[in-house]
N, C-alpha and C positions, 0 to 999 in steps of 0.2 A: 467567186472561186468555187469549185466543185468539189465535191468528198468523190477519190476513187477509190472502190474494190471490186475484188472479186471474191469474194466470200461474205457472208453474214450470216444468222442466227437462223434466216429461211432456209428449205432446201437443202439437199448435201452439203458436207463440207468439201473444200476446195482439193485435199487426196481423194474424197470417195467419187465427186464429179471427174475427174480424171483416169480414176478407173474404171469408171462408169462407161467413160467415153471415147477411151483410147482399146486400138486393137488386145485383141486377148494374150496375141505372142508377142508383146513388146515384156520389155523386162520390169520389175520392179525398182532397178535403178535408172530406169528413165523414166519411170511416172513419179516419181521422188526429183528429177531433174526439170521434170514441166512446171511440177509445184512450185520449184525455186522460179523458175523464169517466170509464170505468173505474178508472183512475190515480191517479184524485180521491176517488173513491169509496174506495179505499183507504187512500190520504193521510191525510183528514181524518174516518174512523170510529174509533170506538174502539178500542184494542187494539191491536196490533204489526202495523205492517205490513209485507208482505212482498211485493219487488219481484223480480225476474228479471230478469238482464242481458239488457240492452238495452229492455226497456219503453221507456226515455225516448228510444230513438232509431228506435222503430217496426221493431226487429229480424225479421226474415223468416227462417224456415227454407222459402224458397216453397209454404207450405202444409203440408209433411212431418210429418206426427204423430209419428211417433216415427223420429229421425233417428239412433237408436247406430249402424250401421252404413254410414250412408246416405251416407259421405262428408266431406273436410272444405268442398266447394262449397256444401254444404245446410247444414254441421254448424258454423256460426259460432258461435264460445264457448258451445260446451255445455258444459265444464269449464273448471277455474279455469287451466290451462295455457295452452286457446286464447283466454283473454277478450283480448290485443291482435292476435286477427282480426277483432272489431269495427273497424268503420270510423269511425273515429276524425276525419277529415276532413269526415264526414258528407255524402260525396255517393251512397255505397247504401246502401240496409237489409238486401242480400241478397234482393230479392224478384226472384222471375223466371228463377233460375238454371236452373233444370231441371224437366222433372218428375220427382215425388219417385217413390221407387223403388215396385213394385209392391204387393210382400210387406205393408206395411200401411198402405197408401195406394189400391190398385186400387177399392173401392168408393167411395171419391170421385171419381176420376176424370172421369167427366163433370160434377161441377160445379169440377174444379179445370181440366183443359183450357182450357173459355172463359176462367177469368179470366187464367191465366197468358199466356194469346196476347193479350188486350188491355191495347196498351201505358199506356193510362189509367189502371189497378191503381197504376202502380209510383211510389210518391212521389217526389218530386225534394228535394231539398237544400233548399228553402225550408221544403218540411214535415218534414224531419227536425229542421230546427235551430227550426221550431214548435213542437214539440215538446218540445225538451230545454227551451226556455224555459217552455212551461206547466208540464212537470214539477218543473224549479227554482222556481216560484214556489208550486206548490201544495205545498212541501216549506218552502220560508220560511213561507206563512202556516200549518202544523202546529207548525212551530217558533215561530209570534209568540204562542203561549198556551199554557200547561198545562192549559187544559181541554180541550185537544185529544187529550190524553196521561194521560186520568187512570190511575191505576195501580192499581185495585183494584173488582173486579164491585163491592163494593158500594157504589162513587163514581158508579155506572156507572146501577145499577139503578133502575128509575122508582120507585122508594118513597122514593127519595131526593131524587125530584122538580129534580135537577141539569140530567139529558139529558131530552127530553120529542121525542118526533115528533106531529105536527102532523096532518100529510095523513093521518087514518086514518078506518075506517067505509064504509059504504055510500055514505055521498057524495064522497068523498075523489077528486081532481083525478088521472086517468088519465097515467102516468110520471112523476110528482116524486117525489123523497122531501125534506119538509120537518123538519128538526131543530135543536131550540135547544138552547143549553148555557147556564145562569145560573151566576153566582160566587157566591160568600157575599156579604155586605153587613149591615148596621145592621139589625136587626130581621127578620133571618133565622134564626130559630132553627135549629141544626143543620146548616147549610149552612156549612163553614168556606171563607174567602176564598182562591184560589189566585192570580190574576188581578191584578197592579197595574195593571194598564194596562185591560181590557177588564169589564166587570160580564155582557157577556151576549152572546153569540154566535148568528147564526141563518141556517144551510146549506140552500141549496136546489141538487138534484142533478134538473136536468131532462133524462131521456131523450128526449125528444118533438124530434122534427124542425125543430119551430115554436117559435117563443116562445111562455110559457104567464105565466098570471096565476093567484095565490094570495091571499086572504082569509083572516083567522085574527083573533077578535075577542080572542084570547089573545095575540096579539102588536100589538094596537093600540098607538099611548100610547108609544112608545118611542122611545129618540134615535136610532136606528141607521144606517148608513151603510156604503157598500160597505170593504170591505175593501184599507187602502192601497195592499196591494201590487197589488190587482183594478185600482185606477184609475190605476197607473201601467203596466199591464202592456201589453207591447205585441198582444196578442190585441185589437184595436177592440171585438168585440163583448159585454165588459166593462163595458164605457161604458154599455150599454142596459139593463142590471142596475137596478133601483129599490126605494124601499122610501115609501109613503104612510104616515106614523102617523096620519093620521086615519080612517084605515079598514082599517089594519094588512094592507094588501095589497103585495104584493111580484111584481114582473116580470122573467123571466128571460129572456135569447136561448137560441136553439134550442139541446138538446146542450153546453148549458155547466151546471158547478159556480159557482155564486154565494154568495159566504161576505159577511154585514153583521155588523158589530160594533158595540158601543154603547161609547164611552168610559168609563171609570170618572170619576166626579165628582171633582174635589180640591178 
């Protein structure tokens, strides 16, 4: 089984690589919205995920790649000693303190300069506690199934026809990645039931700026439905999330994780 992240104690953190790396005139609430779908992307694939303190509160080392010396103004809980220098209160993430020191940061410099001088970079407290709420909920719905969690490559592996991705081939829809997960059921040979609650699960992870639209004649036919906690969550653009079974086409808002579930029958 494999540990995934995108984040660790090397290198930026997972906000300041995003701003690092994403255009200068996109907004602050869309590099707050990548963060989450990174976040998400980890969440709900398979295998052990692995988060870094502060992910879920858009934690900055102001860009600093590698902070061991850099200070403790850059150096917010890099060890398990200084984790209550997070800001806890959630009105900073630590972005913006400084620029970071030379020695392994000088060749960035001219693309970390502009951002750290433009005060539009820096989240404010609505988007930090956005955050902690996407992350809590995309950690509740990991935890509303065991198929989210299966616990052995070969539960995992497509011969076993459990996990299936969708969006592949030469025709395959530019930034989604679409993935289903079935449970066992009545005349499913070999497929043992994990699932009381859900018979089939179906993730779509759209990077694309725009809301996109997905067709799959494999996922026609189905009862599915956004995912509870999606339609109670307070992100609005949840609500735009869809799923047609007569043409087993599904619509996502821009830069969101979309999780539908089918009820199990009783």
């Amino acid at each position: 089984m494999f540990v995934n992240y995108v984040s660790a104690h090397d290198n930026e953190t997972l906000f300041d690589i995003v701003s690092l790396k994403t255009p200068m005139e996109i907004s602050v609430d869309e590099r707050c919205r990548i963060n989450h779908l990174a976040t998400s992307i980890i969440a709900l694939g398979q295998g052990i995920p692995f988060f870094h303190s502060g992910d879920d509160i858009l934690r900055s080392k102001s860009l600093d790649r590698d902070s061991y010396n850099s200070g403790d103004w850059f150096n917010r809980s890099r060890f398990l000693i200084s984790i209550f220098r997070l800001d806890f209160t959630y009105n900073s993430n630590n972005w913006g303190v400084g620029l970071p020191p030379k020695q392994k940061n000088e060749h960035n410099w001219p693309l970390i300069r502009p951002r750290l001088a433009d005060p539009s970079f820096k989240p404010q407290r609505n988007h930090i506690l956005a955050a902690l709420d996407n992350f809590s909920e995309v950690l509740r719905i990991r935890y509303s199934s065991p198929l989210f969690r299966l616990r052995t490559a070969n539960a995992i592996q497509v011969r076993e026809e459990r996990v299936r991705f969708h969006n592949t081939g030469p025709s395959s829809v530019h930034g989604i990645i679409v993935m289903s997960i079935e449970d066992g059921h009545d005349g499913t040979p070999g497929l043992t039931q994990l699932d009381s609650n859900y018979s089939y699960i179906v993730v779509i992870f759209n990077s694309c700026p725009t809301e996109v639209s997905f067709g799959s004649f494999a996922l026609r036919g189905r009862n599915l439905q956004l995912h509870p906690i999606q339609t109670l969550s307070s992100d609005e653009l949840f609500k735009n999330s869809s799923y047609e079974a007569s043409s087993g086409c599904f619509t996502v808002p821009p830069r969101t994780t979309s999780v539908f579930v089918e009820p199990r029958k009783t």
